[in-house]
Each structure stands twice: as C-alpha cells, then as structure tokens.
C-alpha positions in Angstrom: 0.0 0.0 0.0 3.0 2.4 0.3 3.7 2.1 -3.2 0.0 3.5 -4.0 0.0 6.3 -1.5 3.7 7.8 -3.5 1.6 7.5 -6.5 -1.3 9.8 -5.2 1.0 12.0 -3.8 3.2 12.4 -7.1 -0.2 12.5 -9.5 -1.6 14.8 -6.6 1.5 17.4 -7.4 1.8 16.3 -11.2 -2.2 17.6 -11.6 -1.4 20.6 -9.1 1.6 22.0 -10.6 -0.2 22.2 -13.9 -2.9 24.6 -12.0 -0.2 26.5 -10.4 1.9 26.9 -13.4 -1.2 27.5 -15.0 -1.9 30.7 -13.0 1.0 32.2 -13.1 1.4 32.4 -16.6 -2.1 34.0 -16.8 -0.7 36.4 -14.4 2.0 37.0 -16.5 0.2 37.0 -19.5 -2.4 39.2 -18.7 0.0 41.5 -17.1 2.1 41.5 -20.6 -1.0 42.5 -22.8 -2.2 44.8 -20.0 1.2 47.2 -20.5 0.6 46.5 -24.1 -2.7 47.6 -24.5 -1.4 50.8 -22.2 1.2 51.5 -24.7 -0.8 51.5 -27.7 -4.1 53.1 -26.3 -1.4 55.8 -24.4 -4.3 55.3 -21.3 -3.6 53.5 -18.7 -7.1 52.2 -17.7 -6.7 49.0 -19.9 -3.6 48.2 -18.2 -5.2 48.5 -15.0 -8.4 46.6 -16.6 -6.5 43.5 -18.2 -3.5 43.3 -15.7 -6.3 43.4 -13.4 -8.3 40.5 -14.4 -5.0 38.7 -14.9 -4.0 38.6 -11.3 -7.9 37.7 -10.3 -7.9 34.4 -12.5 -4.0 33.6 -12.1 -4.3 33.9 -8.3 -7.7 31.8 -8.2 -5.7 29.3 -10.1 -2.9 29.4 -7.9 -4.7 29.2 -4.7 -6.4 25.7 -6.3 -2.8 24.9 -6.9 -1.1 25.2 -3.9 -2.8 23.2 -1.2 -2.7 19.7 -3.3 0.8 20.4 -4.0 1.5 20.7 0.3 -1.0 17.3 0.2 1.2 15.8 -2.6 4.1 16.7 0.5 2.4 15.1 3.4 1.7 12.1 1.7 5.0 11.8 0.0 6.6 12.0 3.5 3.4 9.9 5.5 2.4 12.6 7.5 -0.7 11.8 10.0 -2.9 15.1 8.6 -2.8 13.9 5.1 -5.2 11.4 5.1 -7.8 13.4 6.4 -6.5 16.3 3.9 -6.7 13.8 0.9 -10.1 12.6 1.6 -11.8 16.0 1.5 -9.6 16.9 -1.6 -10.6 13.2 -3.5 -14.2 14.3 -2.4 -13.9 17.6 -4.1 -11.9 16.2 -7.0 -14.8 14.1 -8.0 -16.3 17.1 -9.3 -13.5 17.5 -11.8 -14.6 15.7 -14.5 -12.5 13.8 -15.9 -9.2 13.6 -14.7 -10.2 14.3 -11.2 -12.3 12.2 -11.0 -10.3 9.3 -11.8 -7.7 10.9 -9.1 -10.8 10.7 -6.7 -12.2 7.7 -6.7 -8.0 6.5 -6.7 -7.5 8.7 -3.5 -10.7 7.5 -1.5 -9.8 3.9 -2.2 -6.3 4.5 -1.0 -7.2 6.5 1.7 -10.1 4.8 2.8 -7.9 1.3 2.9 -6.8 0.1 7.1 -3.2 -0.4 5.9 -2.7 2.9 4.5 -4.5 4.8 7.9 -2.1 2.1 9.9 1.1 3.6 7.4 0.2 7.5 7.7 -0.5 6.9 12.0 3.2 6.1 12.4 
C-alpha cells in the first residue's frame, strides 16, 4: 500500500503543478498584454483593466494549486494530517470531470484502505 500512497501523492503534485503553473502564466500574461494595450491606447485604464483581471484568475488558479501540492508533501513524506487532507480533496476532485475524478475515486480507495491509515498513523 506504500507504493500506492507515493503515486497519489506524485499524481496529486503532477495535476497541481499544472494549476499553479497555470496561474501564473495567466498572471503573466495578462500582465504583458495589460502594458501592451497601455502603450498602444497611451491610457492607462486598460492596463489596470486586463492586468487586473489577470491577477484575479492567475491567483484563483494558484490558490487551487497550492494546497494539493502541500498534500502531494504530506503524503509523500506519511504525515498523519494527510489522510484526512486527501479525503476532502478526492471528495472535491470528484467534481472535476474527468481527470479528477479518476484521481478521486484513486484517493478515496487508497485513503479509505486500514493499511494505509495504519502507514500514515506512524
């Protein structure tokens, strides 16, 4: 069973990463074709506008990002809180069709098995 928790915890960072990654380079982006937009409208309220909307939707990406990549950690090292941590997170993974919810239904087995609560109690 300690073979399957590594492999939630590395497909827990794998498919977090991505959403982290992901949000930064909308931040980026966005912040790019805000100064841009600045320099060829000479105004600076589109900057303000796209950079704007940029850092809304790269730091809600980032914020999804970030806690399964600190589960991804806990498991990968058998911490005690993860287990509870990874069963809410493969209950709200079910929700993400389809990827996640392969990834939940994979994390609530795992989790939910005696050896692996027995593994991440030590």
């Amino acid at each position: 069973m300690e073979v399957h928790i590594k492999i939630l915890a590395w497909l827990h960072i794998i498919f977090n990463a991505v959403y982290a990654v992901l949000g930064i380079s909308i931040f980026l982006l966005f912040l790019f074709f805000g100064l841009g937009a600045s320099a060829l409208s000479r105004d600076i309220v589109p900057a303000f506008l796209v950079s704007g909307m940029g850092a809304f939707f790269g730091f809600f990406f980032l914020i999804f990002g970030l806690p399964g990549l600190v589960l991804g950690y806990g498991l990968l090292t058998e911490r005690g809180w993860s287990r509870a941590l990874g069963i809410v997170f493969s209950l709200f993974d079910l929700l993400n069709f389809p990827m996640g919810t392969i990834l939940g239904i994979y994390g609530l087995i795992v989790l939910f098995n005696e050896e692996t609560s027995l593994i991440l109690s030590r």
